[in-house]
C-alpha positions as CSV (number, residue, x, y, z in Angstrom):
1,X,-51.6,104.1,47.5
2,X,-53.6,100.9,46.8
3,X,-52.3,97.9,45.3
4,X,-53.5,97.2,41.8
5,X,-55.8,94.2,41.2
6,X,-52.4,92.5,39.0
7,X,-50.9,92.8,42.2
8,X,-53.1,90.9,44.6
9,X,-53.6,88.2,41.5
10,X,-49.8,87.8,41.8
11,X,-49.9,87.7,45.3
12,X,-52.6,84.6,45.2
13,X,-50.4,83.4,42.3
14,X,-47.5,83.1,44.8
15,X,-49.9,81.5,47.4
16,X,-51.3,78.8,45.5
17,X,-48.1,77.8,44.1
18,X,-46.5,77.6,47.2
19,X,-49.5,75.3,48.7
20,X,-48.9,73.0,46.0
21,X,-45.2,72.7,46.3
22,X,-46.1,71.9,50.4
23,X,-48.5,69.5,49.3
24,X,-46.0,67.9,47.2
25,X,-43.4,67.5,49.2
26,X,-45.6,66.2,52.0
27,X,-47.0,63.7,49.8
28,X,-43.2,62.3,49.0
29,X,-43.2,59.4,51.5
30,X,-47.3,59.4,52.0
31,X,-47.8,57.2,48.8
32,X,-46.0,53.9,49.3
33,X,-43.4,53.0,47.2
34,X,-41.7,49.8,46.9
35,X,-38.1,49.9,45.4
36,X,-36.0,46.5,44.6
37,X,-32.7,46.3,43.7
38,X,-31.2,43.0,43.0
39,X,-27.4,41.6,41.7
40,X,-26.3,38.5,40.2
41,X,-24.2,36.1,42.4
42,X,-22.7,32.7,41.5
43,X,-25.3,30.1,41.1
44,X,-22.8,27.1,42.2
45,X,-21.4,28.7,45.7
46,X,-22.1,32.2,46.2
47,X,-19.2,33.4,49.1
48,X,-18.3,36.6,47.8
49,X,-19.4,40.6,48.8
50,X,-22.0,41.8,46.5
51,X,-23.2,45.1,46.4
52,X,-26.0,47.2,45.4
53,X,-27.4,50.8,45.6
54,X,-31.1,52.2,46.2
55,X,-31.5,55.5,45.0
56,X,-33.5,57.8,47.7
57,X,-35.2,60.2,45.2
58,X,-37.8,61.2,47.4
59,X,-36.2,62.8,50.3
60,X,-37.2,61.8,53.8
61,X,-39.3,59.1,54.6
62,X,-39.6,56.3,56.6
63,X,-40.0,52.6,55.5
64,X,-38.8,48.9,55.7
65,X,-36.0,47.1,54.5
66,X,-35.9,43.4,53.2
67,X,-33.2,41.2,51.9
68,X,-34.3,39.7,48.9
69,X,-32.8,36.1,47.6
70,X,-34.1,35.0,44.4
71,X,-33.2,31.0,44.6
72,X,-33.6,28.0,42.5
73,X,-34.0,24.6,43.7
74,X,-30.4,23.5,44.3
75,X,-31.2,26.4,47.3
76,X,-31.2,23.8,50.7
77,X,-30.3,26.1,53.1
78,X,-31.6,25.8,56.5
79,X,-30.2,28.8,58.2
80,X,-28.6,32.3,56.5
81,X,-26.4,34.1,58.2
82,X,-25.3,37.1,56.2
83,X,-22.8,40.5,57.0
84,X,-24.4,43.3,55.7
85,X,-22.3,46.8,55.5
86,X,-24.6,49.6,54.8
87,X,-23.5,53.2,53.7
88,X,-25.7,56.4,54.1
89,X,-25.7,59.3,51.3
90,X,-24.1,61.4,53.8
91,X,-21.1,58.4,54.0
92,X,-22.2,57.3,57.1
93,X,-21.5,53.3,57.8
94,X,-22.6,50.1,59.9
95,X,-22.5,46.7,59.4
96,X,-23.7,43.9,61.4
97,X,-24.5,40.4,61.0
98,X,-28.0,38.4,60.5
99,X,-29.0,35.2,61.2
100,X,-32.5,33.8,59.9
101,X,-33.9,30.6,58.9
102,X,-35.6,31.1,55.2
103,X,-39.4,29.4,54.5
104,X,-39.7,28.6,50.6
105,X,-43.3,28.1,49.0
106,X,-42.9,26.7,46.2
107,X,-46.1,28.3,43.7
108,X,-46.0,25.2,41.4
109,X,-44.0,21.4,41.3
110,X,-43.0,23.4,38.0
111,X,-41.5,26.6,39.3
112,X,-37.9,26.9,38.9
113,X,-37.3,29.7,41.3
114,X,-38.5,31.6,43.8
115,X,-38.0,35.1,45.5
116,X,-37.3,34.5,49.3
117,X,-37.3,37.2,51.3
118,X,-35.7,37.8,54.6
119,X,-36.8,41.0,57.1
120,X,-33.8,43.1,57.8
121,X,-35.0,46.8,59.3
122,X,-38.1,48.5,60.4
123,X,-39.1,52.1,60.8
124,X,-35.7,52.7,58.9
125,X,-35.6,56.4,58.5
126,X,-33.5,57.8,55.0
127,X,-32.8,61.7,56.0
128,X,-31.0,62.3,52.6
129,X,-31.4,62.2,49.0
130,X,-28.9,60.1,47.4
131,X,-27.5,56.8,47.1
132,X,-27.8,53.9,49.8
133,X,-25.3,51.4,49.6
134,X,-25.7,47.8,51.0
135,X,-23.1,45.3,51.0
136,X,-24.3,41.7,51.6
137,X,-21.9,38.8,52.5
138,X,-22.7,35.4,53.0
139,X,-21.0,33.7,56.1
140,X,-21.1,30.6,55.0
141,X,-21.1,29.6,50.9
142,X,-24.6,28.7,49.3
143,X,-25.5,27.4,46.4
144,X,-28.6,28.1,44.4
145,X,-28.8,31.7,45.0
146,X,-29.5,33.2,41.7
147,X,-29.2,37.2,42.6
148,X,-29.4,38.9,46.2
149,X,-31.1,42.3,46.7
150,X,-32.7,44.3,48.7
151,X,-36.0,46.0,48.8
152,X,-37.3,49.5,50.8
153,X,-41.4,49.4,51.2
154,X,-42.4,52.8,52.2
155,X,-44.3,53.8,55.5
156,X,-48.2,55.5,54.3
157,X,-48.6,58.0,57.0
């Protein structure tokens, strides 16, 4: 018995919808995505955990992550040395401690703040959907940190 033409429509149905899905899911981490997260801190003397939580919607991909200080001017800092605690979304943990010495271009005599940004890890690698929690921790107190964050910049393959 031959199969009717519905049947081999359905069939190419099937097929096309399953290229697209694969095409989909292989474009997840091909466009590159830049995702910030940020928390307020104490403006005066910031010396206490803060927190925050990137959201891997996109499944696995690779990328780089940055620590992200937005500072004002009362920011004199010549060296930051930082604990940062980081949690997978299958609960796995690590902390360790960075050291880096921060560059600030100011864009205008005018500008009251400015985002500095320090590198923390390349070719980081999120398997999982799910949340991606990083603690940051100053070692020593500073002052004119406005909000701490931290950014993941996709890899385009």
């Amino acid at each position: 018995m031959r199969p009717s033409k519905w049947h081999n429509a359905g069939r190419k149905v099937r097929l096309v919808a399953m290229m697209l899905v694969t095409m989909l899911c292989i474009a997840g981490c091909n466009n590159e995505r830049n995702i910030v997260v940020m928390t307020d801190v104490d403006i005066a003397k910031w010396d206490e955990p803060k927190s925050v939580t990137l959201k891997n919607d996109i499944g696995k991909c690779e990328g780089e992550l940055t620590i992200v200080m937005h500072v004002n001017r009362y920011f004199k800092a010549k060296e930051v040395e930082l604990e940062i605690v980081s949690r997978t979304a299958d609960s796995l943990r690590l902390s360790e401690k960075i050291s880096s010495r921060p560059t600030i271009e100011w864009p205008a005599p005018s500008a009251h703040s400015v985002d500095v940004e320090i590198p923390y890890r390349h070719n980081v690698e999120m398997r999982r959907e799910g949340p991606y929690t990083y603690t940051i921790t100053p070692l020593k107190p500073l002052q004119g940190v406005e909000s701490v964050g931290i950014s993941f910049r996709t890899k385009t393959k």
